[in-house]
N, C-alpha and C positions, 0 to 999 in steps of 0.2 A: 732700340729707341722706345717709345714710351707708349708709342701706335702698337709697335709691334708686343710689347709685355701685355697690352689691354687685350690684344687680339688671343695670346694665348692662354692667356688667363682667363677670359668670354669661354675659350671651347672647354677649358678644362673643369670651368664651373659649370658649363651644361652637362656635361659627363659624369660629372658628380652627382648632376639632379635625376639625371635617368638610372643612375647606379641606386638611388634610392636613400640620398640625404638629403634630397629637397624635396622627395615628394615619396608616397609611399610608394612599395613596390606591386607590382604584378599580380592580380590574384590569382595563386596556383591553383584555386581550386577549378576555377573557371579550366584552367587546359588541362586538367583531370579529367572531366567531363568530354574534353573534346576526345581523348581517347578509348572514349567509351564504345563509340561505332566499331571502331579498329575490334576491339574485343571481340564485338558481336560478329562480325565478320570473320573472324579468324572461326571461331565456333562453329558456323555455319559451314565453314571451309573442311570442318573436321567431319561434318552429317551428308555432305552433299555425296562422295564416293559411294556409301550406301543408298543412295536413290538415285540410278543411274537416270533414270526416265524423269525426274526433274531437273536433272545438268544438263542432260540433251536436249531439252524444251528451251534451257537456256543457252545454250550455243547454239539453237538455230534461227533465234529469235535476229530478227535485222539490225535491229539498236543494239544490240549487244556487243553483233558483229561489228560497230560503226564506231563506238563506241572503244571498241580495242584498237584499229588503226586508228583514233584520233588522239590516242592517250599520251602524246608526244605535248600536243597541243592542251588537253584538258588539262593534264597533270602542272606542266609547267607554267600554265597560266591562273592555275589555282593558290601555287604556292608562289607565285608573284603578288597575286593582289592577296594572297593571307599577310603576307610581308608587308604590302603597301599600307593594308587596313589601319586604322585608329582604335583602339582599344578590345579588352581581349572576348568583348560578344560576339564581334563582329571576324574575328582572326579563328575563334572557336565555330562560328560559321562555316568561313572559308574551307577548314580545316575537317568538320564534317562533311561537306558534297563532296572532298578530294575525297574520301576514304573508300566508297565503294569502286572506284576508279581504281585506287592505288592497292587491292586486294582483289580485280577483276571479276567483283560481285560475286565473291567467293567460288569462282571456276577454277580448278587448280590440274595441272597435267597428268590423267592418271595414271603414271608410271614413274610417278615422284615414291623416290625410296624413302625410308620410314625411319631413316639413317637423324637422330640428335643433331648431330653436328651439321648435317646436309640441311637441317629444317632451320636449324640457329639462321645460318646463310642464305636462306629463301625466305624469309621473313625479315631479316635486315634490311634487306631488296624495298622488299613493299612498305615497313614503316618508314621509311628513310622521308621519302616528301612530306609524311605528316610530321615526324621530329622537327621539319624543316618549319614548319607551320608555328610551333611553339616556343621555337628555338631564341629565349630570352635577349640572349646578346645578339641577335639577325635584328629582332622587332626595335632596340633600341637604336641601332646601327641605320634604320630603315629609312630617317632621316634624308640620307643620302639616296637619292630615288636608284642610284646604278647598280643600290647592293641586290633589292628582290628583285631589280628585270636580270641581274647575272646569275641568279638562283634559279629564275622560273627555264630561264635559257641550257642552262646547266641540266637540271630534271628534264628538260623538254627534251635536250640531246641524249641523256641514257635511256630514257623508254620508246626514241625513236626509232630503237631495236623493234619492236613489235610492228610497227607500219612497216622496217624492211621485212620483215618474217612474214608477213602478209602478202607484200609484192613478189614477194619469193614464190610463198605458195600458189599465187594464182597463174604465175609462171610469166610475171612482166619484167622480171630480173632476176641478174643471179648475185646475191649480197657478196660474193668476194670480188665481182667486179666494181665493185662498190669502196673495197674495204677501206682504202687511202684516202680518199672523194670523206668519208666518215670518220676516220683518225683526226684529217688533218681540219675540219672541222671540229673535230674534240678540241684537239689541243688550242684553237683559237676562242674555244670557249674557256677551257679552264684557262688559258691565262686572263680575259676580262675577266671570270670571274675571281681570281688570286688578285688582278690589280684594282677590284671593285674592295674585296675586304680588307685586303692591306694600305690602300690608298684613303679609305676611310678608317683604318686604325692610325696612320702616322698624322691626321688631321687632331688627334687626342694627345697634342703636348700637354709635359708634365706626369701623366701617367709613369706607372717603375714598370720596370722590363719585366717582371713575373707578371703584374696585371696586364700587359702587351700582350703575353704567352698563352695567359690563363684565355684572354678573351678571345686572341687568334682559334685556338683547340675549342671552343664553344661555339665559335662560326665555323671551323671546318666540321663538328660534328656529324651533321647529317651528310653530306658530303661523302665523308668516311663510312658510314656505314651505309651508305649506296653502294661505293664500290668496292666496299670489302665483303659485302653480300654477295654481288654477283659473281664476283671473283672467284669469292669463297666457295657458293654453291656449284660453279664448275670445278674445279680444282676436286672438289673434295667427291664429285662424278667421277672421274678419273682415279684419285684412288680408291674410291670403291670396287673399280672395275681393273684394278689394278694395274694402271698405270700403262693400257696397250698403246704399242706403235702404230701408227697411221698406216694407211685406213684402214678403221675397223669398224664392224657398223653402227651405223648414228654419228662417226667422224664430222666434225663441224671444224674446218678449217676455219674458217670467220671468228670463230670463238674461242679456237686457240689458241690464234695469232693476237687475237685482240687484247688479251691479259696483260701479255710484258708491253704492247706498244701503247695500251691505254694507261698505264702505271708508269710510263714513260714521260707521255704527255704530260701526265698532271706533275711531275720532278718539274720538268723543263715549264711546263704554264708558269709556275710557283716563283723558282726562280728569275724567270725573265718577268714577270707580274711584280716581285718583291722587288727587282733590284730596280724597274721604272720608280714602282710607287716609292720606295725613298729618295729617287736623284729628284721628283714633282713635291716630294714632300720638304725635300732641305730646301728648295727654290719658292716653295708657299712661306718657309718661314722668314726667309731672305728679302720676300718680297716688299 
């Protein structure tokens, strides 16, 4: 009908305007800048082992301490409202106070091997929520308010590793009686979050199937390199140490088992996420 051609043709010309033919685009240099923290941190990350006696001033410090069990909440609420913000001062804000958060004030575990490939993997980790921050096609997309609370939800749930490691250490639990209780909350997260981006892609009639692709793989970006960091930097512990049978020491069944069932999850979020958001998406154009 002639309702429905206006309607599709309205979103396909707002998506054109944000792609950058009705208005100009993005200033990159602006989220140059925001990456600049990220730098200085890493830096500092590299000077700190050499002064033992200022990383231990800083881990006994109490905000420090509070500050690492909260980083589930900090973290994911940062990169909610970088996503939510209105232009890219205020997104390059958001995206500087995540930074010393998302690099732990440059505190790093001193028995981190010195392994290329192990450090590629442990720094994927920690940039990932700032990628998240700048991540072009999230900020356009942002529109839709369910895409950064399923982002900040997303981040909130993989750094809420560090609040279990905490109630672990103080001895108020033990995280494998835990571990399913936190999978199966995974997977409820990744699929909002697959049916927050794919539900606000199939809202983009008119679009061709490689622009669909190309901008799917730019919203999973950070994403991806969240959990192919942590993935990676376990994995790649293991064969460092080549590859021993359980239990051996430092064994972390929690972090064994988590690999294949969290790679699991996000298959399964994906497809039960994709296969909603298109039967809501042919029923919105139907409508």
């Amino acid at each position: 009908s002639i309702q429905k051609s206006l309607e599709i043709s309205k979103v396909s010309g707002n998506l054109g305007d944000r792609l950058g033919q009705g208005q100009a685009p993005r200033a990159p240099k602006r989220r140059m800048i925001g990456y600049i923290p990220a730098l200085i941190f890493l830096g500092i990350a590299q000077y700190l082992p050499q002064r033992p006696d200022v990383r231990k001033r800083i881990t006994k410090n109490r905000l420090w301490k509070a500050q690492f069990f909260l980083h589930p909440v900090i973290i994911g609420g940062l990169v909610s409202a970088a996503l939510s913000s209105e232009g890219d001062s205020l997104t390059a804000f958001y995206a500087m106070c995540l930074t010393p958060f998302a690099f732990n004030f440059a505190v790093e575990p001193w028995d981190l091997p010195t392994d290329s490939v192990f450090k590629m993997f442990f720094y994927f980790h920690h940039i990932a929520p700032i990628v998240a921050c700048f991540n072009p096609k999230v900020r356009q997309d942002s529109l839709n308010f369910t895409v950064p609370v399923a982002h900040g939800l997303l981040f909130g749930h993989v750094w809420f590793l560090h609040t279990m490691g905490n109630l672990e250490h103080w001895g108020w639990i033990k995280k494998m009686d835990w571990f399913w209780a936190y999978e199966l909350t995974g997977f409820f997260v990744h699929t909002f979050w697959f049916w927050a981006v794919f539900f606000s892609q199939n809202m983009y009639a008119g679009i061709s199937t490689s622009s669909y692709i190309f901008s799917a793989f730019r919203l999973l970006l950070p994403v991806l390199l969240q959990y192919i960091g942590r993935w990676g930097l376990y994995l790649r512990l293991l064969q460092l140490a080549g590859w021993p049978e359980p239990p051996y020491v430092g064994y972390d069944e929690f972090e064994t088992k988590k690999t294949a069932v969290e790679a699991g999850s996000l298959v399964l979020g994906a497809a039960l996420a994709g296969s909603g958001a298109h039967f809501f998406g042919s029923s919105y154009l139907q409508a």
